[in-house]
N, CA and C atoms of all chains as a GROMACS GRO file, in nm:
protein
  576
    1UNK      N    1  -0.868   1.107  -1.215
    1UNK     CA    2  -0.771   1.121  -1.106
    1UNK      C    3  -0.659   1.018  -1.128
    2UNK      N    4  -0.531   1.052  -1.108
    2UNK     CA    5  -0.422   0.995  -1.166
    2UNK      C    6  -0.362   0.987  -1.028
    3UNK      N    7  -0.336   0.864  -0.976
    3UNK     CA    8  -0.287   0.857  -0.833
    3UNK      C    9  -0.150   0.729  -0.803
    4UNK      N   10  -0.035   0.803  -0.745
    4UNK     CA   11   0.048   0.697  -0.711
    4UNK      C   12   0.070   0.658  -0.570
    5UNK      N   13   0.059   0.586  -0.534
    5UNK     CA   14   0.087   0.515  -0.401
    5UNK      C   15   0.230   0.465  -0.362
    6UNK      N   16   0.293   0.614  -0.294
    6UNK     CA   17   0.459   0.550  -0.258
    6UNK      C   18   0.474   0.501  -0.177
    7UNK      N   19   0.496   0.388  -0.149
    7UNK     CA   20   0.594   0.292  -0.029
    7UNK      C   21   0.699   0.319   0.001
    8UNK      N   22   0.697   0.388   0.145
    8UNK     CA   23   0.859   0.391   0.177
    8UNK      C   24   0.864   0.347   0.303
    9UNK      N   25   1.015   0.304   0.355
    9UNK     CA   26   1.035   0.250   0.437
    9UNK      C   27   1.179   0.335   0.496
   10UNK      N   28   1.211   0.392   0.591
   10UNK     CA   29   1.289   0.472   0.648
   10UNK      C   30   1.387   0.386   0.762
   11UNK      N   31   1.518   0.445   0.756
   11UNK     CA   32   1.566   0.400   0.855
   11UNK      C   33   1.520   0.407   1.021
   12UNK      N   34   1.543   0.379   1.108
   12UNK     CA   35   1.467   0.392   1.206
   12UNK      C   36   1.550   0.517   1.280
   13UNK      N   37   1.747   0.546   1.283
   13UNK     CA   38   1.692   0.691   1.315
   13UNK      C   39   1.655   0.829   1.256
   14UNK      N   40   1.615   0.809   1.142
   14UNK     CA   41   1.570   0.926   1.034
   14UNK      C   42   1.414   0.913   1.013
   15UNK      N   43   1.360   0.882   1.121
   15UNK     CA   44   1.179   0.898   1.097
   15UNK      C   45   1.197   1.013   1.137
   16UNK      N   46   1.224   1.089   1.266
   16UNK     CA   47   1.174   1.239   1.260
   16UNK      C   48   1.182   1.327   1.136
   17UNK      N   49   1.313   1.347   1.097
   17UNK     CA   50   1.372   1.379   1.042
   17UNK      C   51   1.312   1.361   0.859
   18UNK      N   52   1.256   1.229   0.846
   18UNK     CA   53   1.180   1.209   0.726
   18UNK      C   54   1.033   1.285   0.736
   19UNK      N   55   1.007   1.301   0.866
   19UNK     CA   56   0.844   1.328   0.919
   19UNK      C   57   0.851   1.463   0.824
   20UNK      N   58   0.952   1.536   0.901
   20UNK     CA   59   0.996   1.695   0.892
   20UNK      C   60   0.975   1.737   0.761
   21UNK      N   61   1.090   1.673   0.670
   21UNK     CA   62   1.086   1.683   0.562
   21UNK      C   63   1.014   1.669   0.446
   22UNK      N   64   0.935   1.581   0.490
   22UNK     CA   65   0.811   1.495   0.408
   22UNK      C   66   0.646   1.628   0.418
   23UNK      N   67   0.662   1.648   0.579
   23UNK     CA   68   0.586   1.782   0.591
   23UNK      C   69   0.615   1.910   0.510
   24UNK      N   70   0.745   1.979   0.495
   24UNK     CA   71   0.760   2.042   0.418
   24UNK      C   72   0.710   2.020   0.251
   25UNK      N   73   0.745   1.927   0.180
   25UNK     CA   74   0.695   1.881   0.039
   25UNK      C   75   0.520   1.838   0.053
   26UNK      N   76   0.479   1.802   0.153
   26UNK     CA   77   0.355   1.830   0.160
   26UNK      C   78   0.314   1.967   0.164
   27UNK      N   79   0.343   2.055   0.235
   27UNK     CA   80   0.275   2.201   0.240
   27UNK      C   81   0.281   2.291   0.043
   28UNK      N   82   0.394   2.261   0.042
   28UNK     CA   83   0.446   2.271  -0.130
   28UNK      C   84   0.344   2.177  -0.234
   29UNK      N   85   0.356   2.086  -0.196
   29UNK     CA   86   0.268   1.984  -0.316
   29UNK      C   87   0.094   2.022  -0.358
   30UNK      N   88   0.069   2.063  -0.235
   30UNK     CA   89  -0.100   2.093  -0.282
   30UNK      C   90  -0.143   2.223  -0.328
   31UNK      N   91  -0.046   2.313  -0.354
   31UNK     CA   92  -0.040   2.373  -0.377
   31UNK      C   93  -0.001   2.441  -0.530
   32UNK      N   94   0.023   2.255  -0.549
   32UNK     CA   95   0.069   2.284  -0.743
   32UNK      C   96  -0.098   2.281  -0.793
   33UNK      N   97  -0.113   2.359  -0.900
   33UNK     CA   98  -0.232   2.329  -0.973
   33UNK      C   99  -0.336   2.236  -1.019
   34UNK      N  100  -0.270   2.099  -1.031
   34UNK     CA  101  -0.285   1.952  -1.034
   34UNK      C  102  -0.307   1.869  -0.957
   35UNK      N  103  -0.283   1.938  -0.837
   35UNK     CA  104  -0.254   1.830  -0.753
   35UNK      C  105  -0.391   1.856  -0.667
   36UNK      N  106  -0.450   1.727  -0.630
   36UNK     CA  107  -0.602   1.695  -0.528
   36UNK      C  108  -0.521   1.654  -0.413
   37UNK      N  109  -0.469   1.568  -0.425
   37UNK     CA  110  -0.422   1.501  -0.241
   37UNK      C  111  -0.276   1.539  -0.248
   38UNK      N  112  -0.243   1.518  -0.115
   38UNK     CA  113  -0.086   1.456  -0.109
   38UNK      C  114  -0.085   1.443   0.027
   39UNK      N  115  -0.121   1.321   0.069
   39UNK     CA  116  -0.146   1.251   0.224
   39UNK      C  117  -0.046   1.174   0.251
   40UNK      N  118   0.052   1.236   0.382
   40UNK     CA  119   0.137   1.176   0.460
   40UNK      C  120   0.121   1.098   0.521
   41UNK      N  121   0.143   0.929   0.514
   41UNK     CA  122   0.072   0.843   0.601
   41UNK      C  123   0.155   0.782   0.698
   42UNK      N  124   0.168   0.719   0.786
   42UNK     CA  125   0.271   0.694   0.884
   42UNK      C  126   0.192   0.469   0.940
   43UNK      N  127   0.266   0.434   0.870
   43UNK     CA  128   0.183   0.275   0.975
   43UNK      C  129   0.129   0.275   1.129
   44UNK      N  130   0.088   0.260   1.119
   44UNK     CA  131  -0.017   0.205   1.248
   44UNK      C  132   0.050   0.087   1.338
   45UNK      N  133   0.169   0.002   1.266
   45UNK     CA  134   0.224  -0.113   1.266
   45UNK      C  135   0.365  -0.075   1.276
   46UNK      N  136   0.456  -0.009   1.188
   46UNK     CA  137   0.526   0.002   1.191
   46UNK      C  138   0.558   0.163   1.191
   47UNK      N  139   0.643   0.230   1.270
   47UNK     CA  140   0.648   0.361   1.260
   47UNK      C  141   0.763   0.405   1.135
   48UNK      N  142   0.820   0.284   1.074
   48UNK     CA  143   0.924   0.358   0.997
   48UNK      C  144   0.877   0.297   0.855
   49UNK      N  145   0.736   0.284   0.822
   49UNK     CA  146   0.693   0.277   0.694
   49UNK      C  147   0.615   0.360   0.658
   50UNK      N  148   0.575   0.440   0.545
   50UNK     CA  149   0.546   0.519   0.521
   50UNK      C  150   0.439   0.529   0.414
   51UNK      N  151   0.358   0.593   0.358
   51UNK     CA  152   0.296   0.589   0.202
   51UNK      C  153   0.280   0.723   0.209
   52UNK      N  154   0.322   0.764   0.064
   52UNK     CA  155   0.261   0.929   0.028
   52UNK      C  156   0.135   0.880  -0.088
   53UNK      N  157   0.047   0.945  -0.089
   53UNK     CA  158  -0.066   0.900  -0.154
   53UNK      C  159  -0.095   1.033  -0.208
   54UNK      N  160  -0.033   1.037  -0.311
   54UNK     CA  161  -0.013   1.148  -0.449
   54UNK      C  162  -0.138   1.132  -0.529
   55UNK      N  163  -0.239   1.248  -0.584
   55UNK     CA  164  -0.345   1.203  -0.644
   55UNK      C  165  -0.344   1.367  -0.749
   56UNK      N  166  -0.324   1.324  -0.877
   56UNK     CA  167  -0.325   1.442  -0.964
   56UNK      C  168  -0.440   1.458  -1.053
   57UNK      N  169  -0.480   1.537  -1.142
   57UNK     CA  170  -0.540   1.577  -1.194
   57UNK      C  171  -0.573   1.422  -1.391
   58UNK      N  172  -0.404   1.448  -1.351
   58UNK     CA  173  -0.352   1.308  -1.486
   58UNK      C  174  -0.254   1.333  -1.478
   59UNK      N  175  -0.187   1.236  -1.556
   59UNK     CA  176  -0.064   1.173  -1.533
   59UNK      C  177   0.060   1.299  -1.584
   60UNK      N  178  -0.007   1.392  -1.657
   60UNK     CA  179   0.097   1.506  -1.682
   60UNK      C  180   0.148   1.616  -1.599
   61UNK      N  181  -0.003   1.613  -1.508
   61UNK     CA  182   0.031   1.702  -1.376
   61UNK      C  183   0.126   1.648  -1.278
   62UNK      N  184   0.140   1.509  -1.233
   62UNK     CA  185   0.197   1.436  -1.166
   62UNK      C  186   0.339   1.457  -1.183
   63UNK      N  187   0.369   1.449  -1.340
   63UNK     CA  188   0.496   1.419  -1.391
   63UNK      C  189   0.603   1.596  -1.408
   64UNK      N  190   0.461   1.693  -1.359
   64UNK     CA  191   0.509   1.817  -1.299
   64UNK      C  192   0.576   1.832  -1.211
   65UNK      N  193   0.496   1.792  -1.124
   65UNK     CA  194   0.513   1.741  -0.954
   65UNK      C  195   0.702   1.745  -0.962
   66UNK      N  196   0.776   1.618  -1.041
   66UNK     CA  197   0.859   1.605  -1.001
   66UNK      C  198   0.988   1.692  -1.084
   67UNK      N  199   0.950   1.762  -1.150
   67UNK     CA  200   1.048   1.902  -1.226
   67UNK      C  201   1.033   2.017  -1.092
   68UNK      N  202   0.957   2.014  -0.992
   68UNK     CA  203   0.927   2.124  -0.887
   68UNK      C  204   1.065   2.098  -0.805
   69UNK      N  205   1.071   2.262  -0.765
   69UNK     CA  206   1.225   2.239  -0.657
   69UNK      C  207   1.183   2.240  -0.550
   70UNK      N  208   1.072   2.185  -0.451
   70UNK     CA  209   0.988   2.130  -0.322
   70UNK      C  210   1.025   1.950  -0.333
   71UNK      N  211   1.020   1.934  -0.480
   71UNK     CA  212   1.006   1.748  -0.508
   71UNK      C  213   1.159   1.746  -0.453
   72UNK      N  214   1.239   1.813  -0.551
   72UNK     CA  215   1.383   1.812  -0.579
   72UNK      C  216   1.440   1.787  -0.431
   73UNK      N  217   1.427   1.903  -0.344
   73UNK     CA  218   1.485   1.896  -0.258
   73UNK      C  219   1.407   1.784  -0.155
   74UNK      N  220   1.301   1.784  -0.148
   74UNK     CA  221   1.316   1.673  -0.070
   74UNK      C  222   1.320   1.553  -0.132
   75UNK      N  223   1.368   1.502  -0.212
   75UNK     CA  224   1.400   1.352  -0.322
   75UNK      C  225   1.540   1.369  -0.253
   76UNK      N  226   1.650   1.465  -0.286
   76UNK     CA  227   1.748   1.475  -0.225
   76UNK      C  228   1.817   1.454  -0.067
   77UNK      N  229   1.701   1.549  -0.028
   77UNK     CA  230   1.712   1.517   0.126
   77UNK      C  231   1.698   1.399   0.204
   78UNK      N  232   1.610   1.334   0.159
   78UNK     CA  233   1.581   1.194   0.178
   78UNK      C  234   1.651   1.046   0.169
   79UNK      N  235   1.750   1.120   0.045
   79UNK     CA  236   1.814   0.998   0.023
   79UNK      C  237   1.884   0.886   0.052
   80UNK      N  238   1.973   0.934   0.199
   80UNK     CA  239   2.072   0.863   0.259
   80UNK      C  240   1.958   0.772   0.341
   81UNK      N  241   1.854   0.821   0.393
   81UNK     CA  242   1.710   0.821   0.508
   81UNK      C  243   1.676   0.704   0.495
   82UNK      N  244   1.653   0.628   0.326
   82UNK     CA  245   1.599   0.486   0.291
   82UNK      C  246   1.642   0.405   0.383
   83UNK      N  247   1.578   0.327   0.411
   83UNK     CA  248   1.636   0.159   0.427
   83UNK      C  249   1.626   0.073   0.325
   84UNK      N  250   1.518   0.048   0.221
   84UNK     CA  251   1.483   0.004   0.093
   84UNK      C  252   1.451   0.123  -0.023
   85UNK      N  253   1.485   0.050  -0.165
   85UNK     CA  254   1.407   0.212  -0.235
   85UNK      C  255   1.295   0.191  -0.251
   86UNK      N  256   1.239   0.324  -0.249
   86UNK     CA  257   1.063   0.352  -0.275
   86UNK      C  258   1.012   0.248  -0.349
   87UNK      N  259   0.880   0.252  -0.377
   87UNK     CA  260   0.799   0.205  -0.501
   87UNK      C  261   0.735   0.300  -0.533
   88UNK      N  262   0.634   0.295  -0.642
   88UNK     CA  263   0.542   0.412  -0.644
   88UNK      C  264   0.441   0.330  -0.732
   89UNK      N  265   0.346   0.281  -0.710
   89UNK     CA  266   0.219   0.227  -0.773
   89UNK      C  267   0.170   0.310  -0.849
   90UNK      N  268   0.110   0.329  -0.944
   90UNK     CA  269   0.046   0.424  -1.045
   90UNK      C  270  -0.136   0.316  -1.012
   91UNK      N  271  -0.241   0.426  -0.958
   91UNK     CA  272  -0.380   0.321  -1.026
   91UNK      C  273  -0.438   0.497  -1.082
   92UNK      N  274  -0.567   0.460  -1.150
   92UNK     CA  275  -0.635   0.483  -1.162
   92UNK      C  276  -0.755   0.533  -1.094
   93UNK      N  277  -0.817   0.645  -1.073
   93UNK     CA  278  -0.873   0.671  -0.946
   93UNK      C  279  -1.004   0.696  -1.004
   94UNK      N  280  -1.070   0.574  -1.020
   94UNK     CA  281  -1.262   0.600  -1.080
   94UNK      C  282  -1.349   0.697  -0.973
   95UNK      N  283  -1.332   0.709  -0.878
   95UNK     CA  284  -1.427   0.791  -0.781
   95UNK      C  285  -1.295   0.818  -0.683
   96UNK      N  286  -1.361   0.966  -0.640
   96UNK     CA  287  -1.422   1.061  -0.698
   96UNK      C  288  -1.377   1.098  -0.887
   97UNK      N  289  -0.618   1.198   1.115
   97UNK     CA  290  -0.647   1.166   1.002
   97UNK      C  291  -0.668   0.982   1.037
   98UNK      N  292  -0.736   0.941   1.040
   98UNK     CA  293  -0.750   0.788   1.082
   98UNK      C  294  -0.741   0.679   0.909
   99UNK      N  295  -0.690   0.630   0.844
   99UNK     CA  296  -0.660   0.577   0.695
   99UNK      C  297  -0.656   0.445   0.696
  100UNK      N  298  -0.761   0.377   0.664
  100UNK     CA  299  -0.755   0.223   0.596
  100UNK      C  300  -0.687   0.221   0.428
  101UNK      N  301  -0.616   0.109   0.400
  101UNK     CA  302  -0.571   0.081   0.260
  101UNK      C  303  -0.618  -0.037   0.242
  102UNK      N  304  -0.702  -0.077   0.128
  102UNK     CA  305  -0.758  -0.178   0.137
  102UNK      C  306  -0.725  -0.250   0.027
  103UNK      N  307  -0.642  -0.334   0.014
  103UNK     CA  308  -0.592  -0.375  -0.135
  103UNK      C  309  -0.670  -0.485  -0.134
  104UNK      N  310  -0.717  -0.509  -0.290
  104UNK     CA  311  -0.884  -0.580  -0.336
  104UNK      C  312  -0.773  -0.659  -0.463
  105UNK      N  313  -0.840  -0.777  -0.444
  105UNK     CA  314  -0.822  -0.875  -0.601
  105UNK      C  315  -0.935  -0.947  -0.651
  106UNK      N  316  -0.973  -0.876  -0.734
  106UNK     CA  317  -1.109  -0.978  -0.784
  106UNK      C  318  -1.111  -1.035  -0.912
  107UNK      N  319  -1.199  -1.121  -0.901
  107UNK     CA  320  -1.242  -1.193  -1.034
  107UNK      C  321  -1.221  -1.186  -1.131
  108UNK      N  322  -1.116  -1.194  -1.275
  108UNK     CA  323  -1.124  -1.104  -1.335
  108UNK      C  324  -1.310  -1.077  -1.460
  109UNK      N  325  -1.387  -1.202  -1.413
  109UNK     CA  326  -1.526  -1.169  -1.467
  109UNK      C  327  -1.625  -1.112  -1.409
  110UNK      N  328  -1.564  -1.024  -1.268
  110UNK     CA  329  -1.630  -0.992  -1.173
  110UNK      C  330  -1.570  -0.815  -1.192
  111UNK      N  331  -1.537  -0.770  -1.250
  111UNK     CA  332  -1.422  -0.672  -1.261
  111UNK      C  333  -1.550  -0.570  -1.248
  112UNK      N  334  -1.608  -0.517  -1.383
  112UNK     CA  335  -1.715  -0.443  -1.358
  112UNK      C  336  -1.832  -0.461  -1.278
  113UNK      N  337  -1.910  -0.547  -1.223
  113UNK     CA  338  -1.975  -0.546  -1.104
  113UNK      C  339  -1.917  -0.549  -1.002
  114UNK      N  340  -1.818  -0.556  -0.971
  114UNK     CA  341  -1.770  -0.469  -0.859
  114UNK      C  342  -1.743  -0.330  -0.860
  115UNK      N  343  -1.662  -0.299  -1.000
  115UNK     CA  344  -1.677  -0.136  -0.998
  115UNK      C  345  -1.814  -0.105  -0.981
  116UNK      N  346  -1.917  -0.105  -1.008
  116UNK     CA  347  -2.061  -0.052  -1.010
  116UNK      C  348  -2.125  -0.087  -0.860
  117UNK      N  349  -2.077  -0.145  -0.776
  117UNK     CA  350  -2.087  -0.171  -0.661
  117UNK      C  351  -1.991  -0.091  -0.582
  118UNK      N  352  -1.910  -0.060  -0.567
  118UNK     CA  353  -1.814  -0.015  -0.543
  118UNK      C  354  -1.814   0.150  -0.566
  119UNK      N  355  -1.886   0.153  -0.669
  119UNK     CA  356  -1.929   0.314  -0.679
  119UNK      C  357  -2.042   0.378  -0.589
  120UNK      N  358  -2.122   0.271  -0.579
  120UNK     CA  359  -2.280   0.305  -0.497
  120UNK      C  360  -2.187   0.274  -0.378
  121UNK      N  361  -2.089   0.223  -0.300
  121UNK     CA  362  -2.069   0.260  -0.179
  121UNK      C  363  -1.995   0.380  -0.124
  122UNK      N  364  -1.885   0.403  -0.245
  122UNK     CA  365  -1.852   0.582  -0.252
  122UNK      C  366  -1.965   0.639  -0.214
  123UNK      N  367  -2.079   0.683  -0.254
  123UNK     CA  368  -2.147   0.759  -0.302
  123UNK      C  369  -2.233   0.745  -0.202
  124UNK      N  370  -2.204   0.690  -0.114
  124UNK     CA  371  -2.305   0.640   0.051
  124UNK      C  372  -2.203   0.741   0.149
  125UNK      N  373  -2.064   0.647   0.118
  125UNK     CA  374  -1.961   0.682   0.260
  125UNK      C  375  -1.904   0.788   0.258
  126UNK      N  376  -1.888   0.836   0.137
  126UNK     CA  377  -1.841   1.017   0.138
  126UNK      C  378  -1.957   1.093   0.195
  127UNK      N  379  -2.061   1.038   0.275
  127UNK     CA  380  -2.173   1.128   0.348
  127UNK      C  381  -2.168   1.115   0.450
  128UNK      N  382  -2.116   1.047   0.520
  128UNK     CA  383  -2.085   0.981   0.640
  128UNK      C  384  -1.995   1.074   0.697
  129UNK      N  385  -2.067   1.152   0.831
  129UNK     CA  386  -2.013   1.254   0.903
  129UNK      C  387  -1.850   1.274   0.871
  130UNK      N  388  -1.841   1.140   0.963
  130UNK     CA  389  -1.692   1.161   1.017
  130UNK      C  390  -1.605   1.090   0.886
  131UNK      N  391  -1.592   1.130   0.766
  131UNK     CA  392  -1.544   1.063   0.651
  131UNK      C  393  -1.495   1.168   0.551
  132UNK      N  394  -1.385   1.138   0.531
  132UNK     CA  395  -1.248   1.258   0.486
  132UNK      C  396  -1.252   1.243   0.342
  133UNK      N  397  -1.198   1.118   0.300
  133UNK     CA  398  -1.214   1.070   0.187
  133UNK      C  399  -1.253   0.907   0.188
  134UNK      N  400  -1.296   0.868   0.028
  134UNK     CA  401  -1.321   0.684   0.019
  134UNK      C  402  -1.326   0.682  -0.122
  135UNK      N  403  -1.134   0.682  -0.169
  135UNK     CA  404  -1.118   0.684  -0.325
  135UNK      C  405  -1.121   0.522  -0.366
  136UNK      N  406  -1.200   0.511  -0.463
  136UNK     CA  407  -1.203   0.378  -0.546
  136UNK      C  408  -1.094   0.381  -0.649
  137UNK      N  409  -1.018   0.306  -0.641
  137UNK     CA  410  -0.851   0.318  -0.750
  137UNK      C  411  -0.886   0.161  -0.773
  138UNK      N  412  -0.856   0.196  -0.939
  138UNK     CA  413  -0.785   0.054  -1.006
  138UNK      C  414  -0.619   0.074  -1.088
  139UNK      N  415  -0.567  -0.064  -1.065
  139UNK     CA  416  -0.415  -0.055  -1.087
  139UNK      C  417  -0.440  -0.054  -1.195
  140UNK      N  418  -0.317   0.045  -1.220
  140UNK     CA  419  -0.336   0.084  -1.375
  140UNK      C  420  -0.247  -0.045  -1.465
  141UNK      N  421  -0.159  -0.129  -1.402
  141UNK     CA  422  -0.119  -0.246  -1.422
  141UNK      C  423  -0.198  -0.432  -1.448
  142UNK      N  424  -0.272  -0.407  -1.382
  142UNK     CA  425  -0.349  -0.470  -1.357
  142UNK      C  426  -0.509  -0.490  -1.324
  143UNK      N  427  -0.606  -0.473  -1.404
  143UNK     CA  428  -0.694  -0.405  -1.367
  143UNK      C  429  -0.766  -0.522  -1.297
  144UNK      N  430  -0.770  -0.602  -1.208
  144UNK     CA  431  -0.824  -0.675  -1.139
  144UNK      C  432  -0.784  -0.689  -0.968
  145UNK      N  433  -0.670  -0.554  -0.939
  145UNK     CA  434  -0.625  -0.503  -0.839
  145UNK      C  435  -0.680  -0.370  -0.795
  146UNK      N  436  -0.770  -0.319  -0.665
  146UNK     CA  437  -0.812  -0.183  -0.653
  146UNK      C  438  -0.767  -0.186  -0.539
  147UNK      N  439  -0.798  -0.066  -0.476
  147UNK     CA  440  -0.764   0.005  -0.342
  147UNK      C  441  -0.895   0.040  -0.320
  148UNK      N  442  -0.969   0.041  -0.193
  148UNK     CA  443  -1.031   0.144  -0.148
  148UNK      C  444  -0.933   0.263  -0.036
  149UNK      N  445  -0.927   0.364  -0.055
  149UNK     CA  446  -0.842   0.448   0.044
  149UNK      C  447  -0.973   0.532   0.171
  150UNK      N  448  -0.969   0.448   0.277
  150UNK     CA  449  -1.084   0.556   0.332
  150UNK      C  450  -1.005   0.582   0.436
  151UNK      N  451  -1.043   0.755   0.476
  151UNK     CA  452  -1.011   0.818   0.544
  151UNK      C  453  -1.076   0.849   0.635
  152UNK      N  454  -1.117   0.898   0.775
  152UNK     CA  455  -1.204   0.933   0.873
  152UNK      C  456  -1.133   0.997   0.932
  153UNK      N  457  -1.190   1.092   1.046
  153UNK     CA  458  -1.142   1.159   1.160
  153UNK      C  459  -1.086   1.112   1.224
  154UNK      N  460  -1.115   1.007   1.281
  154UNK     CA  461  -1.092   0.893   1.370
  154UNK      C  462  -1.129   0.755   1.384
  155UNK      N  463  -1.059   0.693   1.478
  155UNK     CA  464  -1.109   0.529   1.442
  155UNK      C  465  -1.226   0.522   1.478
  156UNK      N  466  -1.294   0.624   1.534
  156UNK     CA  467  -1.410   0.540   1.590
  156UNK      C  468  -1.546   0.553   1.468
  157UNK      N  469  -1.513   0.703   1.441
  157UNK     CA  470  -1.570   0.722   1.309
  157UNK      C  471  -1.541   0.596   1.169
  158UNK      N  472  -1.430   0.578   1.176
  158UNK     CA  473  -1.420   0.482   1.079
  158UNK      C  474  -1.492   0.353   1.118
  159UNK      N  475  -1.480   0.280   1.210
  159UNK     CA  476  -1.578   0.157   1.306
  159UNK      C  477  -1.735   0.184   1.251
  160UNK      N  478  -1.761   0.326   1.264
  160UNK     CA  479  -1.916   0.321   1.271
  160UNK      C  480  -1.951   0.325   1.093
  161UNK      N  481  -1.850   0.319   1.032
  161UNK     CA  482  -1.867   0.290   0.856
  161UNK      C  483  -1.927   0.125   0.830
  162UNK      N  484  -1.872   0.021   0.890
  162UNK     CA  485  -1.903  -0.060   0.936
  162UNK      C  486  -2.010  -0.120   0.998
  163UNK      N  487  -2.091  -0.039   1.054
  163UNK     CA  488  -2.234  -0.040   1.100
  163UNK      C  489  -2.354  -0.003   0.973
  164UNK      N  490  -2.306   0.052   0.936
  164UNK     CA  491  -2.357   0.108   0.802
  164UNK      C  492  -2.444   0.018   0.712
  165UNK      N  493  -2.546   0.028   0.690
  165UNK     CA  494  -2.644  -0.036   0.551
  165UNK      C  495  -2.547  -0.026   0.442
  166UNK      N  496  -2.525   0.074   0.384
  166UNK     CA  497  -2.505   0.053   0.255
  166UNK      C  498  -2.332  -0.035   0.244
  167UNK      N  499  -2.277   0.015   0.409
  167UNK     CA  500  -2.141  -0.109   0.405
  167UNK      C  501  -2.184  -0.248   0.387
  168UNK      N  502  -2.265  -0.273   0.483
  168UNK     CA  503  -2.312  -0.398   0.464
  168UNK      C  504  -2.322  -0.475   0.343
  169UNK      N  505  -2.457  -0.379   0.276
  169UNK     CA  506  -2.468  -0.457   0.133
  169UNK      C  507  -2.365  -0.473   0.058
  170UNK      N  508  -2.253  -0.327   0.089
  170UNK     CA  509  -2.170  -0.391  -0.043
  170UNK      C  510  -2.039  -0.470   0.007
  171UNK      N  511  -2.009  -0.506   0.127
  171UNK     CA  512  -1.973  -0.654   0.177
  171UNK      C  513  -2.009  -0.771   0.097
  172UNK      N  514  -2.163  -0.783   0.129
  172UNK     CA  515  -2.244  -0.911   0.090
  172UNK      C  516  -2.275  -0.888  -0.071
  173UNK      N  517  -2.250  -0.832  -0.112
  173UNK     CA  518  -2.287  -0.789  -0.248
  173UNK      C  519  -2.137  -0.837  -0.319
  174UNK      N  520  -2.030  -0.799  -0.285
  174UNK     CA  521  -1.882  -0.827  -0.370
  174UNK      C  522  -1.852  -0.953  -0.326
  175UNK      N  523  -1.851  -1.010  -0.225
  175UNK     CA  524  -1.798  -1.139  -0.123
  175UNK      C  525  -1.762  -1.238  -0.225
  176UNK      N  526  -1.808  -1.292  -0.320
  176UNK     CA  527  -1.841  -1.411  -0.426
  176UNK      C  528  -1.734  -1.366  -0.518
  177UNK      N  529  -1.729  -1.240  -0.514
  177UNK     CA  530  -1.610  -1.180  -0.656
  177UNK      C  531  -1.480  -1.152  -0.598
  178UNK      N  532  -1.430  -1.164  -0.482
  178UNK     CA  533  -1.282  -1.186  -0.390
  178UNK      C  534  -1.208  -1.308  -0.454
  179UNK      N  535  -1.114  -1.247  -0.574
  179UNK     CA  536  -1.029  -1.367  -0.587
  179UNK      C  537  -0.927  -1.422  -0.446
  180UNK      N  538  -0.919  -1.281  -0.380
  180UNK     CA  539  -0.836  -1.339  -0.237
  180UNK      C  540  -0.837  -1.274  -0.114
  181UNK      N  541  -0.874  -1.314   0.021
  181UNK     CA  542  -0.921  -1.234   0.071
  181UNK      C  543  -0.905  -1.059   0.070
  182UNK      N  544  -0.944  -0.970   0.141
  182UNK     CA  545  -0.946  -0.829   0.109
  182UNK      C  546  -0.798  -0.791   0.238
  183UNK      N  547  -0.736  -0.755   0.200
  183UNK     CA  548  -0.599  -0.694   0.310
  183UNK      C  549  -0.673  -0.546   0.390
  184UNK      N  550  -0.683  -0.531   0.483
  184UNK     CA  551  -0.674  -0.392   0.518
  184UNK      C  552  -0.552  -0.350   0.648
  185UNK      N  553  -0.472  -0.218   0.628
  185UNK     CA  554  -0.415  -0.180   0.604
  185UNK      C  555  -0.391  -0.047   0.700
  186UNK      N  556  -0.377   0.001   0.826
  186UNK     CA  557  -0.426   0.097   0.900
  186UNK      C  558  -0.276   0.204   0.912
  187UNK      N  559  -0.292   0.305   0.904
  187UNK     CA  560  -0.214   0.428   0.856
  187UNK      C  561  -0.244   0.565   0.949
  188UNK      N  562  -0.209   0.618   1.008
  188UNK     CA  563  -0.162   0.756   1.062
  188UNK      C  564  -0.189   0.863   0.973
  189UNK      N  565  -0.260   0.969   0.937
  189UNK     CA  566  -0.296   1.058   0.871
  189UNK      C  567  -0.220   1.164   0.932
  190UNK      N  568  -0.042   1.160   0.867
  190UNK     CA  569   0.028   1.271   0.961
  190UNK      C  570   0.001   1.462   0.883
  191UNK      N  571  -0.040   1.385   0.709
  191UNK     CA  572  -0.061   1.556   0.671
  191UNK      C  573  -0.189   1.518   0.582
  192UNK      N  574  -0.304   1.591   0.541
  192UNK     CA  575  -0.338   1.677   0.605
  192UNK      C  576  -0.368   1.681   0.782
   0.00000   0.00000   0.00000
């Protein structure tokens, strides 16, 4: 399991609006061949931080993920939305 | 979707007995009624950095992971191999 952990952090008035959008590329994402998770997470702490917790098959399926026009448009859509840019952690996923 | 992130730094001579510990508690808490997921990730950067990602229904379900024997042991079982304390991390499960 090939998994990245994105950090994002949203302006505060584009959380709905990121929610929305972020839901859409979720309904799309699990639906690629490769793909095991794609969990929308929202802080507990802060409402305008975010993690997508992307979990692929390996690192080639992942790197599918983002040639898809579901990624595209919402990478696009999103853009102005930041307050900081993303990160995206790459680990290794021993279990399952 | 109720989501702990648990970012782990250990030992780096402690690396594999914790993975092998760390596996026998997967392999407990993915049985655990109210329990969605509990992925064991190592940074693919750093391999003395993991995540546990556990997921539950709810907090309360997640609380009663915690009550748990086999949590227990593997608390008291890794404790000695914490290069720094353990962060956890509480998250909103907005998709699935």
């Amino acid at each position: 399991m090939y998994v990245t952990v994105v950090h994002i952090t949203v302006k505060p008035d584009n959380v709905n609006d990121f929610i929305a959008a972020s839901e859409r590329n979720h309904t799309e994402s699990v639906k690629e061949p490769g793909n095991l998770r794609f969990d929308l997470l929202q802080s507990d702490q802060d409402p305008c931080k975010f993690i997508l917790y992307e979990a692929y098959t390996c690192a080639e399926e992942a790197a599918k993920h983002k040639q898809t026009a579901h990624y595209q448009q919402w990478r696009d859509t999103v853009a102005d939305w930041m307050a900081e840019p993303r990160q995206g952690v790459v680990y290794k996923g021993l279990k399952p």
